[in-house]
N, C-alpha and C positions, 0 to 999 in steps of 0.2 A: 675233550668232547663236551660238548652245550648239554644242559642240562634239560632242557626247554627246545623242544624243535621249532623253526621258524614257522612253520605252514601251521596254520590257525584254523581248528577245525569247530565248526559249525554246531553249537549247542541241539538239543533233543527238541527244544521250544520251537528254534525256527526251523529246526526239517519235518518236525510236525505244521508246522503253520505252514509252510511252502507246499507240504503233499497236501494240503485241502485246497489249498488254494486252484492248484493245481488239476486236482479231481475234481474241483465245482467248476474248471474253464475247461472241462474234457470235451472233444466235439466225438459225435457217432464215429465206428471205425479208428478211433485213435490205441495204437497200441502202447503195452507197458512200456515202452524204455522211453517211449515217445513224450508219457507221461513224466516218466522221473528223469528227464532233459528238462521238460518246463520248469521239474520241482525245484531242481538244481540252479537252474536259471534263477529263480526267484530266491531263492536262498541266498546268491551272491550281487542279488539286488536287497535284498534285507540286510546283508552285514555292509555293504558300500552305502546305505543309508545310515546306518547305527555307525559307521567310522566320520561320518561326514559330520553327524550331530556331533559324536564326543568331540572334534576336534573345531564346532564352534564353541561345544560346551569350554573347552581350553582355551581357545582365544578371549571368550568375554572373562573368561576369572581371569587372566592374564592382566585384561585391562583394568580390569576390577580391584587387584594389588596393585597395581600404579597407580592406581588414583588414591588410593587410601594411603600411598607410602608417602605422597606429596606433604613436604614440611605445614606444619597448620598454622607458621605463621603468614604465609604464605596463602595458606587460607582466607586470614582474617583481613589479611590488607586486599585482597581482591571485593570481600564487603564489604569496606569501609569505600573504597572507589565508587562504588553504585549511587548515582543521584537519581533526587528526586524525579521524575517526570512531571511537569506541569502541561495539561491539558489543554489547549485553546479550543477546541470542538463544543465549548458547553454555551458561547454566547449566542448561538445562530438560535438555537431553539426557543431563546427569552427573545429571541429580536421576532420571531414569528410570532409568539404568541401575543405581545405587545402589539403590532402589525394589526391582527387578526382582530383584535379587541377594537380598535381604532376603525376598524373595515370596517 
């Protein structure tokens, strides 16, 4: 026998946070069950939002340990490859300004 049941039941936080939510979008004439269907509703849109984040939270540490497990020499020869960049965009401005002087 499991020691742990699979169905995953809904902490005190969010059935409290779902019946306000729920009670502040009450329209005139709405009855109780009516109300605790929306609660309910929202409840299982709060833990489908809180599963959705842990399991980006899981994916990015996942990639987070891959990148750090990468050999560092492997590291270092990826910066050593990186050349300089040399600019050519800085002559137009002295050609204006020379230009300009001459005008």
């Amino acid at each position: 026998m499991a020691k742990y049941s699979k169905k995953h039941l809904p902490s005190e936080k969010i059935k409290d946070e779902a019946m306000k939510t729920a009670r502040g979008t009450k329209k005139p004439g709405q009855t109780k069950e009516q109300t605790k269907l929306i609660s309910q509703g929202i409840q299982k849109g709060i833990e489908l939002y809180k599963k959705k984040q842990s399991e980006k939270a899981r994916e990015l540490d996942k990639k987070l340990n891959k990148a750090s497990a990468l050999p560092s020499s492997l590291k270092t020869s990826t910066a050593q490859v990186v050349e300089p960049v040399v600019v050519k965009g800085f002559i137009l401005p002295w050609v204006l300004l020379v230009l300009s002087w001459f005008g």
